[in-house]
DSSP file (Angstrom, degrees, kcal/mol; ACC not computed):
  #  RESIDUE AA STRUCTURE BP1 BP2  ACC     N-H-->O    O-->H-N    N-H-->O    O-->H-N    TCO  KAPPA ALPHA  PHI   PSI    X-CA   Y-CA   Z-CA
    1    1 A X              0   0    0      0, 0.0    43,-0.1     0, 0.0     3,-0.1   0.000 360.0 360.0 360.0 135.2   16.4  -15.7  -11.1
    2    2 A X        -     0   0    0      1,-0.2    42,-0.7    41,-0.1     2,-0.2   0.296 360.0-114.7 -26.8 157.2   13.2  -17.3  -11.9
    3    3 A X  S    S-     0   0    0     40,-0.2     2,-0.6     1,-0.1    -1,-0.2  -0.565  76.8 -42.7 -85.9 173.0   11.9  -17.4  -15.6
    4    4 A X        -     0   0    0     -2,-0.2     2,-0.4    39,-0.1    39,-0.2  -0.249  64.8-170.8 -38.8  95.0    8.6  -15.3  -15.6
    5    5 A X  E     -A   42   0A   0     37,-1.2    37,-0.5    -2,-0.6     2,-0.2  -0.905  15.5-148.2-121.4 141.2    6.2  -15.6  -12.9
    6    6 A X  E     -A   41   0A   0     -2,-0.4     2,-0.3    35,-0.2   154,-0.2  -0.660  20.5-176.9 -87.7 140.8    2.7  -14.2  -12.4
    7    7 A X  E     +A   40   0A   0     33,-1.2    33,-1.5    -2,-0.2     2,-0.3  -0.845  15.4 138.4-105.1 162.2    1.6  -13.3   -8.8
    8    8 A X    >>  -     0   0    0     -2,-0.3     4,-2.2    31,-0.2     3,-1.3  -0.894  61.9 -44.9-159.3-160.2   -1.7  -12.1   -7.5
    9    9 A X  T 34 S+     0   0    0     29,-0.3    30,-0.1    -2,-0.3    28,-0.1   0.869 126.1  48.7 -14.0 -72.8   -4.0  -12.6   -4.9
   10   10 A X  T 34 S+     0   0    0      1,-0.2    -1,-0.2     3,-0.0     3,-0.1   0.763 117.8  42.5 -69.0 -14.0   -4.2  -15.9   -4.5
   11   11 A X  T <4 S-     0   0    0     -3,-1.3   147,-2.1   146,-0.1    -1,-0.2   0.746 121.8  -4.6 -90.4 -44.8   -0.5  -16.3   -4.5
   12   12 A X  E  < S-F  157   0B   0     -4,-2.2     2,-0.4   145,-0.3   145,-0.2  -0.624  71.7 -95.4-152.7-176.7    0.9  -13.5   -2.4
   13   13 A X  E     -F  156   0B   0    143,-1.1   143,-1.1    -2,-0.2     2,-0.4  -0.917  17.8-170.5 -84.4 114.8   -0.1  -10.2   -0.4
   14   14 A X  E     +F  155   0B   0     21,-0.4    21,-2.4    -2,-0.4     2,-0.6  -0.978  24.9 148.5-122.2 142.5   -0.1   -6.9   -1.2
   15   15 A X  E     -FG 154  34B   0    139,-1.2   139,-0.6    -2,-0.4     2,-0.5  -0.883  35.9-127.6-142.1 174.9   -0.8   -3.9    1.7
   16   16 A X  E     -FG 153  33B   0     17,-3.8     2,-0.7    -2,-0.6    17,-0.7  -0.920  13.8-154.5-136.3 146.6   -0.4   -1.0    2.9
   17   17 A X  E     -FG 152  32B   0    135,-2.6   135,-1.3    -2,-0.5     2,-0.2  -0.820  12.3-172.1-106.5 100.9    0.7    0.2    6.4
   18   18 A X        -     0   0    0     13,-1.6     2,-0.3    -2,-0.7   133,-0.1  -0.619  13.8-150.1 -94.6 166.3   -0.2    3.6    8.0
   19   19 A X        -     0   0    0    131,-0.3     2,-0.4    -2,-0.2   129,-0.4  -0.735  17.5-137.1-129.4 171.3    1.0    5.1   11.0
   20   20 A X        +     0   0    0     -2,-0.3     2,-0.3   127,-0.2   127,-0.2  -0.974  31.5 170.2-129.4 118.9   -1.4    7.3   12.7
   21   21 A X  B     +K  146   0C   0    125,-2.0   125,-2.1    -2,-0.4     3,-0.2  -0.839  26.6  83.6-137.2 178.6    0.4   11.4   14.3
   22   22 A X  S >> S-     0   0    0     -2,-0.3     3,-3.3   123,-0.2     4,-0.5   0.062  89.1 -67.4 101.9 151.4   -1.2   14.6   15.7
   23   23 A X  T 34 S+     0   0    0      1,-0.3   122,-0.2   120,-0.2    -1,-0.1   0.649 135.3  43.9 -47.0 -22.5   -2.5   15.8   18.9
   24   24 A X  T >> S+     0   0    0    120,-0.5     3,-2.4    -3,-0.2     4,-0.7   0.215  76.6 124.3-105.5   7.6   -5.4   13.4   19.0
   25   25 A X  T <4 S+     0   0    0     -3,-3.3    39,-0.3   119,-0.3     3,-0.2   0.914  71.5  67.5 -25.6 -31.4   -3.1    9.8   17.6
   26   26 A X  T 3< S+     0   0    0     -4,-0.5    39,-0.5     1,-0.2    -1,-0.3   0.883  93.6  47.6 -67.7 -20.3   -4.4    8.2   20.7
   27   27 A X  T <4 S+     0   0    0     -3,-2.4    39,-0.4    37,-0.3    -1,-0.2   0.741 114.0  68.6-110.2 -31.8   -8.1    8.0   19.7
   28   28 A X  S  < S-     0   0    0     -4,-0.7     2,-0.3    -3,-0.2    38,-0.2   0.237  70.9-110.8 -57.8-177.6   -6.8    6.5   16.0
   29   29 A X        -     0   0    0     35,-0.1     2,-0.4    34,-0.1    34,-0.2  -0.864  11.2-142.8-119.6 147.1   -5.3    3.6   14.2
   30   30 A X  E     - H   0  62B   0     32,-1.0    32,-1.5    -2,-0.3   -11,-0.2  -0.998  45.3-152.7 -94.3 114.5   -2.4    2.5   12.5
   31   31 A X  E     - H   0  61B   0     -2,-0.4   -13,-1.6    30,-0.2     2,-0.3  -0.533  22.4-145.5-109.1 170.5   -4.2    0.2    9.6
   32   32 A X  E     -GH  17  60B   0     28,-0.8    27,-2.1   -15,-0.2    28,-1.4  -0.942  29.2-162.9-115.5 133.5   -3.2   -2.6    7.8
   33   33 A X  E     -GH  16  58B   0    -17,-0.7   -17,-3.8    -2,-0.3     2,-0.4  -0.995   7.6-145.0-138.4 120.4   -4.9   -2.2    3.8
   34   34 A X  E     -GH  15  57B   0     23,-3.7    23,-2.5    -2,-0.5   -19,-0.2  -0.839   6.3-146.2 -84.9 124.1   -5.2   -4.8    1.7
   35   35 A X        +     0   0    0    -21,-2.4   -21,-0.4    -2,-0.4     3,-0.2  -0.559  24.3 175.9 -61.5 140.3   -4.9   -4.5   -2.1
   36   36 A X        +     0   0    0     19,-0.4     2,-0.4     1,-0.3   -27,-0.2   0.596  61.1  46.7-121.4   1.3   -7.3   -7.2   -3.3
   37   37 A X  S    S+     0   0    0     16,-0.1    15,-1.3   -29,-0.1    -1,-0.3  -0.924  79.6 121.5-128.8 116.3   -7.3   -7.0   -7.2
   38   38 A X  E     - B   0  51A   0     -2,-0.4   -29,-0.3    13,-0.3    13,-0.2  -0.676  38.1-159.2-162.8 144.5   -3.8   -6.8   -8.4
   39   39 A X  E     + B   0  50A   0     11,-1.0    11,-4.3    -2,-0.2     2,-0.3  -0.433  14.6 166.2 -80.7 141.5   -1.1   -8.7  -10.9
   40   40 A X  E     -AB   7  49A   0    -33,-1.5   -33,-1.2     9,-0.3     2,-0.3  -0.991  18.9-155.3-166.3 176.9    2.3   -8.6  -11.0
   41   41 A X  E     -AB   6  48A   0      7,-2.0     7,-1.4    -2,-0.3     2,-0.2  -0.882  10.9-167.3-141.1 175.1    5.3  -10.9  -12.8
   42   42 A X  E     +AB   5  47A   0    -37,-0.5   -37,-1.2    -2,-0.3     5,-0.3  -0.683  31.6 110.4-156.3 106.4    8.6  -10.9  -11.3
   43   43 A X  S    S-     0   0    0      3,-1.3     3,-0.3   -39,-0.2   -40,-0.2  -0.809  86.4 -35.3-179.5-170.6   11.7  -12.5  -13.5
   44   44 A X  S    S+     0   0    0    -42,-0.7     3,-0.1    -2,-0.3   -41,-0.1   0.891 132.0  59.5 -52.3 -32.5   14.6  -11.8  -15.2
   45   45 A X  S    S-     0   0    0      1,-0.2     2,-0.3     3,-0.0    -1,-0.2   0.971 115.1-113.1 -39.0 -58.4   12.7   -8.3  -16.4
   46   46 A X        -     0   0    0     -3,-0.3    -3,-1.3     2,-0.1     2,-0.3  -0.963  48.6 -40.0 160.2-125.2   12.4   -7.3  -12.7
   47   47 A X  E     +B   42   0A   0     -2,-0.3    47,-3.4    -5,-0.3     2,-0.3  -0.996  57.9 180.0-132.0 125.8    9.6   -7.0  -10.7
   48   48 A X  E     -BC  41  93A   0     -7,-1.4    -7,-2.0    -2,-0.3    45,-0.3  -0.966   3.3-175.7-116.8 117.0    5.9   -5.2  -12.2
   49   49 A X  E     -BC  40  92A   0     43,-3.6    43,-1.5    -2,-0.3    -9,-0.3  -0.750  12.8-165.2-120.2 173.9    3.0   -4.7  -10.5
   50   50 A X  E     -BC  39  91A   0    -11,-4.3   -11,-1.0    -2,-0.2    41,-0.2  -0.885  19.7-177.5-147.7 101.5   -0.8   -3.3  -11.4
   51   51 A X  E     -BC  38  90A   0     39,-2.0    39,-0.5    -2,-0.2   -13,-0.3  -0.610  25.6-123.8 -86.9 172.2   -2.9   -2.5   -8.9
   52   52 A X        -     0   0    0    -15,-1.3    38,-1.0     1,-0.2    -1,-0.1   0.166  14.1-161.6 -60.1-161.6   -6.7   -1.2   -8.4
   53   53 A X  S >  S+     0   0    0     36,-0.2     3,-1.5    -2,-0.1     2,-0.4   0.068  92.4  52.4  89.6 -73.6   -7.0    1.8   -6.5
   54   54 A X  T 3  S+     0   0    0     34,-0.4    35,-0.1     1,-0.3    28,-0.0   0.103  99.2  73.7 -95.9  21.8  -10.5    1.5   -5.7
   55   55 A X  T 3   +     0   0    0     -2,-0.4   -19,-0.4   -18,-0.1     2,-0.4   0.382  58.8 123.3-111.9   6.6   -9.6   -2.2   -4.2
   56   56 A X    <   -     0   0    0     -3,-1.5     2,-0.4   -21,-0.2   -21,-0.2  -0.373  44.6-169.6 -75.0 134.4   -7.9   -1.1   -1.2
   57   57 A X  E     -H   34   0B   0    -23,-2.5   -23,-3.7    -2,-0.4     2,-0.9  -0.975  32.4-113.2-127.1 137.7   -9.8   -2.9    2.2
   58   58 A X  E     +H   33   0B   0     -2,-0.4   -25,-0.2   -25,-0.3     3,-0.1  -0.492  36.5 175.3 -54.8  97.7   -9.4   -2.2    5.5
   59   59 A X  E     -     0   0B   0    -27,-2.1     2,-0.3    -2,-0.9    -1,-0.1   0.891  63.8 -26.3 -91.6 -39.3   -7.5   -5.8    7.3
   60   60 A X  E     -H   32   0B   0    -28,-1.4   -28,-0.8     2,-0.0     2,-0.4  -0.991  46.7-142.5-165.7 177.1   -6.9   -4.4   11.2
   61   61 A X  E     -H   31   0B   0     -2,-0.3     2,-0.5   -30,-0.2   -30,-0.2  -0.995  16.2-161.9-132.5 117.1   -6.5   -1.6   13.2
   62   62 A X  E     +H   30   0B   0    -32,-1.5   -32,-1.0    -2,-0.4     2,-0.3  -0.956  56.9   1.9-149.1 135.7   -4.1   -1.5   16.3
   63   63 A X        +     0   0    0     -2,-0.5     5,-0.3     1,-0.2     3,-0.1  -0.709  67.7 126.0  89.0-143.8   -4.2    0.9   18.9
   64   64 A X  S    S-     0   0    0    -39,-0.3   -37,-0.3    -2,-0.3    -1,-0.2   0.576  79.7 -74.2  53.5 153.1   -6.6    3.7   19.2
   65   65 A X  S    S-     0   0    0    -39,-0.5     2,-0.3   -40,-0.2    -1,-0.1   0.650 113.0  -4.8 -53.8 -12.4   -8.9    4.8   22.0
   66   66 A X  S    S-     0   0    0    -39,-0.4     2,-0.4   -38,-0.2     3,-0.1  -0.974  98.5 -62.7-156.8 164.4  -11.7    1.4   21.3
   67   67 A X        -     0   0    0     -2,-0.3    -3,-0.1     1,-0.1    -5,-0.1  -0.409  47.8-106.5 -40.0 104.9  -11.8   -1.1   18.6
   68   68 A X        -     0   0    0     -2,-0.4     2,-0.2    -5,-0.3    -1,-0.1   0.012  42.2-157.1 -56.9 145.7  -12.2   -0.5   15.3
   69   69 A X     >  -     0   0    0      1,-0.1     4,-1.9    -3,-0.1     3,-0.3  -0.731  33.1 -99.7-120.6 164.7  -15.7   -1.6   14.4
   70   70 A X  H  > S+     0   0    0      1,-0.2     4,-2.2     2,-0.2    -1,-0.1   0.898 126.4  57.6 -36.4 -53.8  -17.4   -2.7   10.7
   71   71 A X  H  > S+     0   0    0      1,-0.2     4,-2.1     2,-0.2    -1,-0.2   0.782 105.5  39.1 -26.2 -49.1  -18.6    0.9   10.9
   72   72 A X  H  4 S+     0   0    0     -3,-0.3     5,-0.3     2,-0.2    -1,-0.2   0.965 117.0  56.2 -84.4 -49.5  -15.2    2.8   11.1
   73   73 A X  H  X S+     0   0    0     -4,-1.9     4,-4.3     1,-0.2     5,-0.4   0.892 107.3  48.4 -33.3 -51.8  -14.0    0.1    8.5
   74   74 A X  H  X S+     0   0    0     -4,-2.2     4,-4.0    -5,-0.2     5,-0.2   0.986 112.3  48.1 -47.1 -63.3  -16.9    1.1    6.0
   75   75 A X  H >< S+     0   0    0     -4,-2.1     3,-2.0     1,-0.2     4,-0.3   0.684 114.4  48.5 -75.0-111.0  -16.1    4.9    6.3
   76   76 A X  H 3> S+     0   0    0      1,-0.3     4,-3.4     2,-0.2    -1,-0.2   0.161 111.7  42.3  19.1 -81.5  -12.3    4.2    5.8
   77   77 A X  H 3X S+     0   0    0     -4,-4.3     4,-1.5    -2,-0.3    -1,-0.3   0.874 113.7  56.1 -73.4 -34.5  -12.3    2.3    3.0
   78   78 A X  H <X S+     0   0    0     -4,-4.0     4,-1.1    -3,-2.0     5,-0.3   0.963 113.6  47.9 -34.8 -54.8  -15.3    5.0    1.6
   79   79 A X  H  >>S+     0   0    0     -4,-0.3     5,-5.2    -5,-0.2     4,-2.6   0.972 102.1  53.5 -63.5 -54.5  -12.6    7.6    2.3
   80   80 A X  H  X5S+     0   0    0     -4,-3.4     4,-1.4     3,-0.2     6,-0.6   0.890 119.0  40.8 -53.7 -87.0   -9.4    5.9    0.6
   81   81 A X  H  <>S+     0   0    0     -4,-1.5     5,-0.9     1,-0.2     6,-0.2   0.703 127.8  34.8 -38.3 -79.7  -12.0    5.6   -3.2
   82   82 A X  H  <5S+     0   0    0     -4,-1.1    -1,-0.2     1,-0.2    -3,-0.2   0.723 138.0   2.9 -47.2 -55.1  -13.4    9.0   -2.6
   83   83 A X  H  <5S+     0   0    0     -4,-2.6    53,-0.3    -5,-0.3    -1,-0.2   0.691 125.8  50.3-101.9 -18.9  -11.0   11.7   -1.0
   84   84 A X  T  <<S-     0   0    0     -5,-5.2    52,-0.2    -4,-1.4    -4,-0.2   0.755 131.5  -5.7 -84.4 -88.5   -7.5    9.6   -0.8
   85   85 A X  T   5S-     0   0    0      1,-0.1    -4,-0.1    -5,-0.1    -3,-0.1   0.398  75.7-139.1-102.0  18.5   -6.6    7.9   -4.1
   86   86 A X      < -     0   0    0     -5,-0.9    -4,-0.1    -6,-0.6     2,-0.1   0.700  56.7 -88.7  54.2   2.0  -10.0    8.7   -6.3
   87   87 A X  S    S+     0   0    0     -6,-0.2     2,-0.3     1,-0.1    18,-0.1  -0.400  81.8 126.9  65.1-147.0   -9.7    4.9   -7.7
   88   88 A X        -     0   0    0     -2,-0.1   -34,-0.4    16,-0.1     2,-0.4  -0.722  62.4 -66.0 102.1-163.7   -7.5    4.5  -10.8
   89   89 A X        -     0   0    0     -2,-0.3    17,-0.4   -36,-0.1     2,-0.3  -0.999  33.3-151.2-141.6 129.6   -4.2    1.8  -11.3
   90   90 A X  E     -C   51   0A   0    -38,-1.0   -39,-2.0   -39,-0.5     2,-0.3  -0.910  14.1-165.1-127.8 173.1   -1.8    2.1   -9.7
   91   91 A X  E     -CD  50 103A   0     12,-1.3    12,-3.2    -2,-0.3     2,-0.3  -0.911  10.8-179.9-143.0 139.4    1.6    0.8  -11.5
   92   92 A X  E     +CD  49 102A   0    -43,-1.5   -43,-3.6    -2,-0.3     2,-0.2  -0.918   8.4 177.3-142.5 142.6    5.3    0.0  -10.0
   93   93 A X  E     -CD  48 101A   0      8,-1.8     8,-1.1    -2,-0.3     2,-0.4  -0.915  28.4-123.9-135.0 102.1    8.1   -1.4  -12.6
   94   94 A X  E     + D   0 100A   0    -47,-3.4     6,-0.3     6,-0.2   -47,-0.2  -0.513  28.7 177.5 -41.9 109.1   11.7   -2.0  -11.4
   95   95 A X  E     -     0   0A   0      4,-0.7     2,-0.2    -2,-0.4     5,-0.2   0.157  61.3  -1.8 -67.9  -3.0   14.3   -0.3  -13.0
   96   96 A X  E >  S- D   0  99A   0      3,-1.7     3,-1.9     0, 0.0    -1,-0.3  -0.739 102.3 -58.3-177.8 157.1   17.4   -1.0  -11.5
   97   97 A X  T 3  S-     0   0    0      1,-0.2     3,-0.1    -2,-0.2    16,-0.1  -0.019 119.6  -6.3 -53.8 136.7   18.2   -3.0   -8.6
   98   98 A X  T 3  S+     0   0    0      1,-0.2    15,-0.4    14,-0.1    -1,-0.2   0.918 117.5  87.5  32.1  56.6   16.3   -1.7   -5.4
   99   99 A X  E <   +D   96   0A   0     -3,-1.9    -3,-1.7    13,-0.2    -4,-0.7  -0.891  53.4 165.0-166.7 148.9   14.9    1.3   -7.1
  100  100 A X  E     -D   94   0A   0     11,-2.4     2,-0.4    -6,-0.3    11,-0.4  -0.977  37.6-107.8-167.5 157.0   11.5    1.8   -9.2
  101  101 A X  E     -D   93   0A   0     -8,-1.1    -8,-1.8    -2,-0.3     2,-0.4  -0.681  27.8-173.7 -92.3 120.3    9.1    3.7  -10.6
  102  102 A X  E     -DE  92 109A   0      7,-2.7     7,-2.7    -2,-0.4     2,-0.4  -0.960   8.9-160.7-123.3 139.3    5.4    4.0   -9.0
  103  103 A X  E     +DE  91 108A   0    -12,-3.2   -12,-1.3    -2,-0.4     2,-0.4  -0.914  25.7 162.7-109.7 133.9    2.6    5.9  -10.9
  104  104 A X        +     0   0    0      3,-3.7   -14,-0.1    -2,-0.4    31,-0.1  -0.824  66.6   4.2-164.6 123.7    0.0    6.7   -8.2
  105  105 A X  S    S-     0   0    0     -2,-0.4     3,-0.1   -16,-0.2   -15,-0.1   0.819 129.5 -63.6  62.2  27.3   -2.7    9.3   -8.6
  106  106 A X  S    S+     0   0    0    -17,-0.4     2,-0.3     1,-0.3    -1,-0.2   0.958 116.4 102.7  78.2  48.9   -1.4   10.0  -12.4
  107  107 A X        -     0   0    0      2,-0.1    -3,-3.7     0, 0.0     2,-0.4  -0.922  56.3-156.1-169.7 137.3    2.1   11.2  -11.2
  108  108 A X  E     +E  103   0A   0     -2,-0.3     2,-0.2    -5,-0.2    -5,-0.2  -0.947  22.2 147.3-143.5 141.3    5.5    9.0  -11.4
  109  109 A X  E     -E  102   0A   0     -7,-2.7    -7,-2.7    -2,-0.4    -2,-0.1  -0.913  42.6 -84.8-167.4 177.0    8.5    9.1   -9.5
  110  110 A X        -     0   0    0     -2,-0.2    -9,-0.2    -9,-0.2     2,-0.2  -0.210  35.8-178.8 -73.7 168.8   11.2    7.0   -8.2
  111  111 A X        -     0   0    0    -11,-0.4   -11,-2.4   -10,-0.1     2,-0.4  -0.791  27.6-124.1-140.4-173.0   11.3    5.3   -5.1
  112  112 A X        +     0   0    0     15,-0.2     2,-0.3    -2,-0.2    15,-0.3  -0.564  39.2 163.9-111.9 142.6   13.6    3.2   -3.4
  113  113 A X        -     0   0    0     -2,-0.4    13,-0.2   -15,-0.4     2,-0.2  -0.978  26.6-133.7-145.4-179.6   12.3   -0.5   -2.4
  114  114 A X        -     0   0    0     11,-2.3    11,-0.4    -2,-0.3     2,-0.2  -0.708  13.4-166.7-110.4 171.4   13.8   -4.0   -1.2
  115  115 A X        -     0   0    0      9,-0.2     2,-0.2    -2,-0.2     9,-0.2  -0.753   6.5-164.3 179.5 129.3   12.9   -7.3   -2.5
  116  116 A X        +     0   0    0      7,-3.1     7,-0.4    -2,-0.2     2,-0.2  -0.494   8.9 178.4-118.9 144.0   13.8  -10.5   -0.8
  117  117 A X        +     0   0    0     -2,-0.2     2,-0.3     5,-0.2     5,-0.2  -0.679  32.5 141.0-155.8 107.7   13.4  -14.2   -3.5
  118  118 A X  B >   -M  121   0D   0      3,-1.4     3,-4.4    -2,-0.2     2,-1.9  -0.768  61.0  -4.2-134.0 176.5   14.6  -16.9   -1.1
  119  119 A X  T 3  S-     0   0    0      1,-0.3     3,-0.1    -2,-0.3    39,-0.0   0.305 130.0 -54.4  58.7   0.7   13.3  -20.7   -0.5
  120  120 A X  T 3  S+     0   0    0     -2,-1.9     2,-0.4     1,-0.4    39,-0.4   0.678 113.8 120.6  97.9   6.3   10.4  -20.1   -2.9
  121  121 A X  B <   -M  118   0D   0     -3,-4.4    -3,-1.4    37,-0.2     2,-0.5  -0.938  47.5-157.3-125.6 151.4    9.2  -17.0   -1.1
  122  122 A X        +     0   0    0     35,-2.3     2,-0.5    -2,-0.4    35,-0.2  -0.891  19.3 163.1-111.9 105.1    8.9  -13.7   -2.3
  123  123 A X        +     0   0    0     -2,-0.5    -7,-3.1    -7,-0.4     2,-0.3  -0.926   5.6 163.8-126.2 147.4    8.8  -10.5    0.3
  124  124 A X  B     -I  155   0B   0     31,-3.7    31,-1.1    -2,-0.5    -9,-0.2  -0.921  14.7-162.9-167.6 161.6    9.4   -6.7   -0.6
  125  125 A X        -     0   0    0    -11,-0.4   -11,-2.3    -2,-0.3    29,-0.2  -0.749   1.3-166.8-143.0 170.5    8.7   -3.5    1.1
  126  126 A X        -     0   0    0    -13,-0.2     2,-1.0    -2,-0.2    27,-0.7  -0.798  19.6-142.5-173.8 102.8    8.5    0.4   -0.1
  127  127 A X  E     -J  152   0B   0    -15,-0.3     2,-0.4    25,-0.2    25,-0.2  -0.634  29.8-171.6 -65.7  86.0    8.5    3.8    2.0
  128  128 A X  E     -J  151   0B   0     23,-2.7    23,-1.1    -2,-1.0     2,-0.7  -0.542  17.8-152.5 -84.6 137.1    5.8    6.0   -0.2
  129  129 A X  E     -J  150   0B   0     -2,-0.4    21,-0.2    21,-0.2     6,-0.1  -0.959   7.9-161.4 -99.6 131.8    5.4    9.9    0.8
  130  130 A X  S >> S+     0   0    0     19,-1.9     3,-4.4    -2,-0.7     4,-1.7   0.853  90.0  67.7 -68.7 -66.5    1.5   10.5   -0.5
  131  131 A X  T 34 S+     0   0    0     18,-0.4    -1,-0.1     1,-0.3     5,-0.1   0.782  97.4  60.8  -6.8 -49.4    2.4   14.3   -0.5
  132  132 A X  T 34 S+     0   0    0      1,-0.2    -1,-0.3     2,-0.1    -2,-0.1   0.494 106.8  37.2 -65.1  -9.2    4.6   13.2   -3.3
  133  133 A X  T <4 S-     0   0    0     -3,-4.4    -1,-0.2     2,-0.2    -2,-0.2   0.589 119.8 -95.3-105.8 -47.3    2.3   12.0   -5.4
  134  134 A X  S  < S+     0   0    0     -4,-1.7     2,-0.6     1,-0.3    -3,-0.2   0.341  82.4 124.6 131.6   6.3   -0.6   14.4   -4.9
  135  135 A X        -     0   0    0     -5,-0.4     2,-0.3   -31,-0.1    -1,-0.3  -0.763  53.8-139.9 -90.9 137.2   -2.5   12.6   -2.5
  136  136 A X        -     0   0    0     -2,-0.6     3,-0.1   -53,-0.3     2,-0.1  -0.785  31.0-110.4 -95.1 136.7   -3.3   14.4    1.0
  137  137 A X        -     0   0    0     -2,-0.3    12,-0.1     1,-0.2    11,-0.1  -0.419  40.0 -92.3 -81.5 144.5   -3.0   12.3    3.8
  138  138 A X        -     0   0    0     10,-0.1     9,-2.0     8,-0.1     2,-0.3   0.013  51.2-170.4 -41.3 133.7   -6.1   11.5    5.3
  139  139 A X  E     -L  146   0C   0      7,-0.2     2,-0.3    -3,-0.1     7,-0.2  -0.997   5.7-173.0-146.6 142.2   -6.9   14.5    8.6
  140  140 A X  E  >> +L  145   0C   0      5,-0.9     5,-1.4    -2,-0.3     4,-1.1  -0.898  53.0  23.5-132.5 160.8   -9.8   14.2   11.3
  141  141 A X  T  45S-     0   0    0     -2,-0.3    -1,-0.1     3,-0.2     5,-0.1   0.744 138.0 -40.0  -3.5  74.9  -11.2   16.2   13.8
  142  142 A X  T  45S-     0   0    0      1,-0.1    -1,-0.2     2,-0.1    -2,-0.1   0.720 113.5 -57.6  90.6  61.6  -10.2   19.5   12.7
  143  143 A X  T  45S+     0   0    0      1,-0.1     3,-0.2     2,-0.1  -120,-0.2   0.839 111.4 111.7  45.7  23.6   -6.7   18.1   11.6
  144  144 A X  T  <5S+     0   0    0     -4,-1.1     2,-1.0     1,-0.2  -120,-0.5   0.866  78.2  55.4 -86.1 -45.2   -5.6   16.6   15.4
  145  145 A X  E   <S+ L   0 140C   0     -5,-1.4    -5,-0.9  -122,-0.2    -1,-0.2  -0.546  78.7 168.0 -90.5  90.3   -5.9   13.2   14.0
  146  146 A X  E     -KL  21 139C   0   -125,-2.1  -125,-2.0    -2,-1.0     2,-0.6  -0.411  38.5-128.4-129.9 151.3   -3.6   13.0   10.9
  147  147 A X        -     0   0    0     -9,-2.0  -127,-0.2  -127,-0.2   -10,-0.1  -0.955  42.3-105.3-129.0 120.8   -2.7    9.9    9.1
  148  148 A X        -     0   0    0     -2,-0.6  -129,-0.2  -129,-0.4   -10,-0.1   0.151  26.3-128.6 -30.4 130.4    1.7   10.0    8.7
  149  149 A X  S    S+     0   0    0    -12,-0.1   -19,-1.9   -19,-0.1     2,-0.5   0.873  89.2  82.9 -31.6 -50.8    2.5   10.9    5.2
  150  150 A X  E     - J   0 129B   0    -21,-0.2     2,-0.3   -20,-0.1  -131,-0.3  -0.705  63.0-170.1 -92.5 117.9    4.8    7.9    4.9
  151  151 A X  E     - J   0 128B   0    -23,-1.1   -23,-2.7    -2,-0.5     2,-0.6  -0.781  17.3-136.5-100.4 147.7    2.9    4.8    4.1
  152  152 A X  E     -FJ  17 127B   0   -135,-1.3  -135,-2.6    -2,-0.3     2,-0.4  -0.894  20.6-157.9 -96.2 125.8    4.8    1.3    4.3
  153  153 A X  E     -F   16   0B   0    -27,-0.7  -137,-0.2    -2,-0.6     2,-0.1  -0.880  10.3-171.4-119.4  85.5    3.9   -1.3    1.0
  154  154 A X  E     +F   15   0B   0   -139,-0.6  -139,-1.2    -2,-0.4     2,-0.4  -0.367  22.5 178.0 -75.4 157.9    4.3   -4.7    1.4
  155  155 A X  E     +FI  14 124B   0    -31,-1.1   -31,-3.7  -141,-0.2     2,-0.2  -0.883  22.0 157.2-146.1 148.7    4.2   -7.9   -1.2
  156  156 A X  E     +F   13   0B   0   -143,-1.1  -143,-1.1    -2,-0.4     2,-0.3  -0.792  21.2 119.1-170.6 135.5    5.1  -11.6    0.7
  157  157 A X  E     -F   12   0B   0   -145,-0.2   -35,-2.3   -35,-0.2     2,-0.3  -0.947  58.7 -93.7 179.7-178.0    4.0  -14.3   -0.8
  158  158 A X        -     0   0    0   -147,-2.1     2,-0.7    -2,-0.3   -37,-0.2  -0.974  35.9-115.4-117.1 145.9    5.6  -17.8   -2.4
  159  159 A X              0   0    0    -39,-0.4  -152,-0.1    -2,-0.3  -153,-0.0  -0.682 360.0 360.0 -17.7  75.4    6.3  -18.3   -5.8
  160  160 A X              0   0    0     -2,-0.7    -1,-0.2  -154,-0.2  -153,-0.1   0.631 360.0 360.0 -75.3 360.0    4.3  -21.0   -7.8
């Protein structure tokens, strides 16, 4: 294992994946959200990250009845600050191998991740329930277009 190293931005990825359910899915998205202001170190400690809340951005959209346009992007990413995650930090610390602690929306709990350090690259992924946290997943025209509980969390990125 590495001595201490910081990642951020410029270094690595962080996102988030949603899946898109409910009688109207077809007319939706599954997005890809990029964090854009967060730190983390990775080392013999473990792995820590610190995100923004209020930094999450909209990267693509795939599927749904048309394109997603700057418009639908705006209102999105309006929705995640205001009604999804309220801004704040959110915080993951490793605690034993492939398991850690995420604080998100002022509530901490376990969850289970991987994390991959090969060749000078760094990838790791994390199945969040919002529900679990306190956030209620995003619901649209009249709750037929619901966005899946379970969000997907990536980091990939190389090492400096």
């Amino acid at each position: 294992m590495p001595a201490m190293v910081e990642l951020g931005p410029s270094q690595a990825s962080l996102k988030v994946h949603t899946a898109r359910e409910g009688v109207a899915a077809k007319i939706g998205h599954d997005l890809e959200i990029e964090v854009a202001d967060w730190s983390a170190t990775y080392g013999e400690d473990g792995f820590e990250l610190t995100a923004d809340a209020g930094s999450l951005r909209i990267v693509d959209g795939h599927g749904g009845a048309k394109p997603l346009s700057d418009g639908d992007r705006k209102k999105i990413d309006k929705n995640i600050d205001n009604d999804t995650l309220g801004g704040g930090t959110i915080h993951f610390k490793t605690t034993a191998p492939g398991q850690g602690d995420l604080t998100l929306n002022n509530v901490t709990k376990p969850v289970p991740f991987v994390l991959d350090v090969a060749g000078g690259k760094l990838a790791g992924e994390a199945t969040v329930k919002q529900t679990d946290f306190g956030v209620k997943p995003y619901t649209g025209f009249l709750g037929a277009l619901k966005v899946a509980d379970e969000v997907r969390i990536t980091v990939d990125g190389n090492l400096p």
